[in-house]
C-alpha positions as CSV (number, residue, x, y, z in Angstrom):
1,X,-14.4,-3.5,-5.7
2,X,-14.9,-6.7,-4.5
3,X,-14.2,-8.5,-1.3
4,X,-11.1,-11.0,-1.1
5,X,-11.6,-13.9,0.6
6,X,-8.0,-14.1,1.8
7,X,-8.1,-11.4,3.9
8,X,-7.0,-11.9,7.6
9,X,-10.1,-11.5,9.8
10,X,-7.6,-10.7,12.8
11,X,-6.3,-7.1,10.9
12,X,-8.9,-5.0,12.7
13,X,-8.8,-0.9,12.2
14,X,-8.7,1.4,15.2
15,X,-11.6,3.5,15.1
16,X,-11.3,6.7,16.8
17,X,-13.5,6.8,20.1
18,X,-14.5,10.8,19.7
19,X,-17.5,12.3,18.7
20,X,-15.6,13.7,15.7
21,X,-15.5,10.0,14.4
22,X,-17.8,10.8,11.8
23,X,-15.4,13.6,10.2
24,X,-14.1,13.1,7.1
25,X,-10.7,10.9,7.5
26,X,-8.4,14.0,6.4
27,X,-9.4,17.6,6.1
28,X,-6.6,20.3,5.0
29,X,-7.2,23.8,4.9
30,X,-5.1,26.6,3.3
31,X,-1.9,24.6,4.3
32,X,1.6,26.1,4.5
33,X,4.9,25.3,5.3
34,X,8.6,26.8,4.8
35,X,12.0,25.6,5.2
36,X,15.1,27.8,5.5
37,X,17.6,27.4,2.8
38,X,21.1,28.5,2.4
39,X,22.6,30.2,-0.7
40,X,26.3,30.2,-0.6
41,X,27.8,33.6,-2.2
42,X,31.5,33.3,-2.8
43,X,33.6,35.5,-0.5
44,X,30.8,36.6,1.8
45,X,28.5,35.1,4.3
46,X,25.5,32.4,2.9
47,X,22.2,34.2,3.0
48,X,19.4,32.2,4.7
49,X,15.9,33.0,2.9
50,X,12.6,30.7,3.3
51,X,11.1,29.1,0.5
52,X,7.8,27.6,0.4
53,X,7.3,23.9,0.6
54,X,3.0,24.1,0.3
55,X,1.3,27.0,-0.5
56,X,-2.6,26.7,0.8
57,X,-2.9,23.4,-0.2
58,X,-6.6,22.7,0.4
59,X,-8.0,19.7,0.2
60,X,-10.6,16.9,1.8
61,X,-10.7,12.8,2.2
62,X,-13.4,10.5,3.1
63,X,-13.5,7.7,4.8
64,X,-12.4,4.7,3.3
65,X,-11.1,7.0,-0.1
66,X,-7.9,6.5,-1.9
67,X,-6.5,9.4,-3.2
68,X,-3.4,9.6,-5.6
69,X,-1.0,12.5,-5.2
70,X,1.9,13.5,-8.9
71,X,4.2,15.8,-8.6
72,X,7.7,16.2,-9.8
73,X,10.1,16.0,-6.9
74,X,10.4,18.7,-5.4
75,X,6.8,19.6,-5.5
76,X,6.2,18.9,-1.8
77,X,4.2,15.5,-1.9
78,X,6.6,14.5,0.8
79,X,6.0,17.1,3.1
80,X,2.4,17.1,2.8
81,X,2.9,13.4,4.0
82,X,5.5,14.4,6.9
83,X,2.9,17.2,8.0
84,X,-0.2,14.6,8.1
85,X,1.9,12.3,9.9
86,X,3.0,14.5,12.8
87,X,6.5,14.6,12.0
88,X,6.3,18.4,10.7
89,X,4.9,21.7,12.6
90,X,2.6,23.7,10.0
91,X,3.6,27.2,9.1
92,X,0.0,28.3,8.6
93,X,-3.3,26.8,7.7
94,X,-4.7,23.3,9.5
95,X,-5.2,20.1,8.9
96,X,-7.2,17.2,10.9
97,X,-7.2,13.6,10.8
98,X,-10.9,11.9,11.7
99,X,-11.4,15.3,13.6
100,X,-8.3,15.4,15.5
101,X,-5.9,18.7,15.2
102,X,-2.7,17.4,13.7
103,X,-0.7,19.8,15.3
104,X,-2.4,20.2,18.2
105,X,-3.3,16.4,19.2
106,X,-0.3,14.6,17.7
107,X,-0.8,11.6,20.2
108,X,-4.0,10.0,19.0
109,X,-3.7,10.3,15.5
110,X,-0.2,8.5,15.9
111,X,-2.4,5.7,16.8
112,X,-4.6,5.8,13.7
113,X,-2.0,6.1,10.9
114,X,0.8,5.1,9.9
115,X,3.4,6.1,7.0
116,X,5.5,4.4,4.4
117,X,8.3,6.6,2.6
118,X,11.4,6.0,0.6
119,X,13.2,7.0,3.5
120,X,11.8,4.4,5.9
121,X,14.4,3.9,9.3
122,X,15.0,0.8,11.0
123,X,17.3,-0.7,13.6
124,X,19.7,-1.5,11.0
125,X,21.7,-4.1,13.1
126,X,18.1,-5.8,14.3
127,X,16.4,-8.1,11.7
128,X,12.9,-7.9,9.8
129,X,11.1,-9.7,12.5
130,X,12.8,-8.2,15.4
131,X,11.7,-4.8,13.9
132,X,8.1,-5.8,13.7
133,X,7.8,-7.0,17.1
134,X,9.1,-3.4,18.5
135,X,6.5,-1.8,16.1
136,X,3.9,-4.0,17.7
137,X,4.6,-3.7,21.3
138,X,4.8,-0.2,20.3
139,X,0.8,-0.3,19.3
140,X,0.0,-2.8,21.9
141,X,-0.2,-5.9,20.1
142,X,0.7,-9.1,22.1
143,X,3.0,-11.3,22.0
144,X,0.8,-13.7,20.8
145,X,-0.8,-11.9,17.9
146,X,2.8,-10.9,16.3
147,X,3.6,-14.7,16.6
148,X,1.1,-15.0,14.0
149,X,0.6,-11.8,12.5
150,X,4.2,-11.1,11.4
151,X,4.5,-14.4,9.3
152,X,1.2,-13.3,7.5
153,X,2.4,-9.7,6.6
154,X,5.7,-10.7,5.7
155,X,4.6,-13.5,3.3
156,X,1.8,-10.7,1.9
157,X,4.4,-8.4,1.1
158,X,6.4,-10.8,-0.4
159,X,9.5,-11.0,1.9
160,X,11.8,-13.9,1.1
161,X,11.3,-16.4,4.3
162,X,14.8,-17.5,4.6
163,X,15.7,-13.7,4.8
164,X,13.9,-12.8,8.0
165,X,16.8,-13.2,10.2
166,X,18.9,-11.0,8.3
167,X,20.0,-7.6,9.9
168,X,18.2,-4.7,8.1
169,X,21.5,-3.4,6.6
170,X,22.2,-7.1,5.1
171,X,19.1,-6.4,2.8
172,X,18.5,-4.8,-0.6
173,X,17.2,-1.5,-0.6
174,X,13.7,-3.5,-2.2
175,X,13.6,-5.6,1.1
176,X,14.1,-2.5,3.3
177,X,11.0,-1.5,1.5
178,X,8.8,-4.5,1.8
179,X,9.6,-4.4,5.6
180,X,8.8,-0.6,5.6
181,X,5.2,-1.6,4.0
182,X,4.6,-5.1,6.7
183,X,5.3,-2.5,9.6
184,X,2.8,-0.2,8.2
185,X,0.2,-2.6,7.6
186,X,1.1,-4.9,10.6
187,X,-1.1,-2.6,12.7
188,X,-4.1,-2.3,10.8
189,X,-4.2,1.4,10.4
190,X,-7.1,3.4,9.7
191,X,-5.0,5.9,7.8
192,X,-2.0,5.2,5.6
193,X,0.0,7.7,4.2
194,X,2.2,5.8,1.1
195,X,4.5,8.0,-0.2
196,X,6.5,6.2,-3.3
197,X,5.6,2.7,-1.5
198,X,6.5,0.7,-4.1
199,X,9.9,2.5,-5.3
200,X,12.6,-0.1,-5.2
201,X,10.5,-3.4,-5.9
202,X,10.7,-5.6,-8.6
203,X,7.3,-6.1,-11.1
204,X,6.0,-9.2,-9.2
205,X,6.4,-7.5,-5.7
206,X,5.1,-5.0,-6.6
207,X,1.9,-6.4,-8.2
208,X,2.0,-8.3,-4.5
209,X,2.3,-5.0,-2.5
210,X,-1.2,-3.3,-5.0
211,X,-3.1,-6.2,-4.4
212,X,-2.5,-6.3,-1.0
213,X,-3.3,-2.2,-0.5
214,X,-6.8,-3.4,-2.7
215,X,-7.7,-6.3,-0.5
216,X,-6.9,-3.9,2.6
217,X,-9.4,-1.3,1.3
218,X,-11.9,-4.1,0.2
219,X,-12.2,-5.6,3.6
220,X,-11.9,-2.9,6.6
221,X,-12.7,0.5,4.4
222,X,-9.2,1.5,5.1
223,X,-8.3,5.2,4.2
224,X,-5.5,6.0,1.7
225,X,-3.3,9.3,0.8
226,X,-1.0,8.1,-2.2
227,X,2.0,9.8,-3.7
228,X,3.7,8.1,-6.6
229,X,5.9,8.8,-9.6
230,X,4.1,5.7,-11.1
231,X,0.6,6.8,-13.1
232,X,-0.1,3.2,-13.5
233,X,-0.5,2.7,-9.8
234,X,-2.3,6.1,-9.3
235,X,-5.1,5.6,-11.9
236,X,-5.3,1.2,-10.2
237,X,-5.1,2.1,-6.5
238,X,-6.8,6.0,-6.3
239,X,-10.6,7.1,-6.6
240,X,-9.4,10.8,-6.8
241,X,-5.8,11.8,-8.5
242,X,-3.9,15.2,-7.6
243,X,-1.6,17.2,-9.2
244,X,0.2,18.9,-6.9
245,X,2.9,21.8,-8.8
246,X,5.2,23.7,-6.7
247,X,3.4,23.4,-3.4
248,X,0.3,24.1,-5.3
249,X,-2.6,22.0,-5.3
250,X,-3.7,22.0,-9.2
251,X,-6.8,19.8,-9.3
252,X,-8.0,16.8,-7.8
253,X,-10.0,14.6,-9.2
254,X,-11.6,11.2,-10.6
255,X,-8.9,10.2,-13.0
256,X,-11.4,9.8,-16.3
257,X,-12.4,13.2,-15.1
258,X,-8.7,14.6,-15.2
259,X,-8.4,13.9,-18.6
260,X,-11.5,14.9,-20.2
261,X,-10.5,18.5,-17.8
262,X,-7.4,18.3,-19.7
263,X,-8.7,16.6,-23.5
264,X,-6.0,14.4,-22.5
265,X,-5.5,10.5,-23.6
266,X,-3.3,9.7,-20.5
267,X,-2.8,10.8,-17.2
268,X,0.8,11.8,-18.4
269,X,-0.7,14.0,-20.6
270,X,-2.9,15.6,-18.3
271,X,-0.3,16.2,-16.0
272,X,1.8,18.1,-19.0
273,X,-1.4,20.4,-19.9
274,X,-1.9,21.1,-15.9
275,X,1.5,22.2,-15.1
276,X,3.6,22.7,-18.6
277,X,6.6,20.2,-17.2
278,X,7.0,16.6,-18.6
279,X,6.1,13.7,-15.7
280,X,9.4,12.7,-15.0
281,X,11.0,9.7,-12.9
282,X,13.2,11.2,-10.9
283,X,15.8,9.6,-7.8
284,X,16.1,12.1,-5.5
285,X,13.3,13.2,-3.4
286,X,12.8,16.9,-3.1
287,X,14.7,19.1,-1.7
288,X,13.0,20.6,1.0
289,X,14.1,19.1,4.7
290,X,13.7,21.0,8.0
């Protein structure tokens, strides 16, 4: 891949100051995780039961790796995500980020990643910009760097410019999302966890979007965990696709690799032969929530 010349030379990564700096950038072991769900019976009381979300997912990233995550909804891509990023307690197994305990040391690693999901949250009255700076005094950025950083990202992203004054809930759900993906990469992160990152965008945006992720990893080695319905974007953006089938890790694995696995022309039909479902776009996320 080579390097882009238009890359910002102020976007600089946080590097982890531990010894365990020279782990690999995620590491997931035998990882497990329930939710409780209610079954409504008519005339009696609902009966609770757990059902599991991940079951020993196991699975390792290097630094400066994209890997590509399909599942059907409701496979658990997004909780894998939620877990990595701190926003979920484990229910068994471990997982570390550049040698930090995810459940264990949330604080540092909430300084080395950062997440974009189809369910990003804003202050909805506040406007693009507004919600950038707070993200960036957030990390520590100055309020000189976000005077020019913000414009940059924005513009990268492909936000329109006379729509950056606009309060979040003014905006197209594509918008929201383009703001979701500047606030991610506003920071620089070493990690990013993209779950669906491009849902919601039209074609040219979301060509923008790709080619920004590519330039990202071309100049500062940036470290990638992907989920997507789109196989497109998988097999462009990831060195490694998963399959991931009801909580279950399946494979993962060079792309070209996944097919010849499979004797399979596309990475649709790979996906059929792994799990015996059809790779379907699908609206709703899945199903599990704490």
């Amino acid at each position: 891949m080579s390097r882009i010349a238009s890359a910002s030379p102020s976007i600089r990564p946080h590097e982890p100051a531990r010894p365990e700096a020279l782990a690999p950038a995620v590491e997931v072991m035998d990882l497990r995780k329930e939710f409780i769900r209610r079954e409504r019976r008519p005339g009696r009381r609902s009966l609770k039961r757990p059902v599991a979300v991940l079951k020993d997912v196991s699975f390792r990233i290097e630094r400066g790796e994209c890997v590509a995550i399909l599942g059907q909804n409701g496979s658990g891509k997004s909780t894998l995500v939620r877990l990595l990023s701190t926003l979920l307690l484990n229910d068994g197994g471990s997982a570390r980020v550049f040698g930090y305990d995810v459940f264990t040391e949330p604080r540092p690693i909430r300084r080395l990643v950062n997440r974009v999901s189809v369910e990003a949250s804003f202050f909805k009255k506040m406007s693009s910009v507004e919600n950038l700076s707070y993200a960036a005094r957030f990390y520590g950025m100055t309020a000189r760097e976000t005077r020019t950083r913000i414009p940059q990202i924005l513009e990268r992203v492909g936000f329109p410019l006379d729509r950056r004054s606009d309060s979040m809930e003014n905006l197209s759900r594509g918008m929201q999302q383009k703001v979701a993906l500047a606030r991610a990469l506003l920071t620089s992160p070493v990690l990013l966890l993209l779950d669906e990152p491009t849902t919601g965008l039209d074609p040219r945006s979301k060509l923008e979007v790709q080619g920004f992720i590519r330039e990202l990893r071309a100049s500062h080695d940036v470290t990638i965990l992907l989920c997507t319905h789109d196989l497109d974007e998988a097999e462009l953006l990831a060195d490694r696709v998963g399959i991931l089938d009801r909580g279950e890790l399946l494979v993962l694995e060079p792309a070209d690799e996944l097919r010849r696995r499979y004797r399979a022309a596309t990475l649709e039909e790979a996906f059929f032969a792994a799990t015996g479902r059809s790779f379907e776009l699908e609206s709703a996320e899945e199903g599990g929530r704490p």
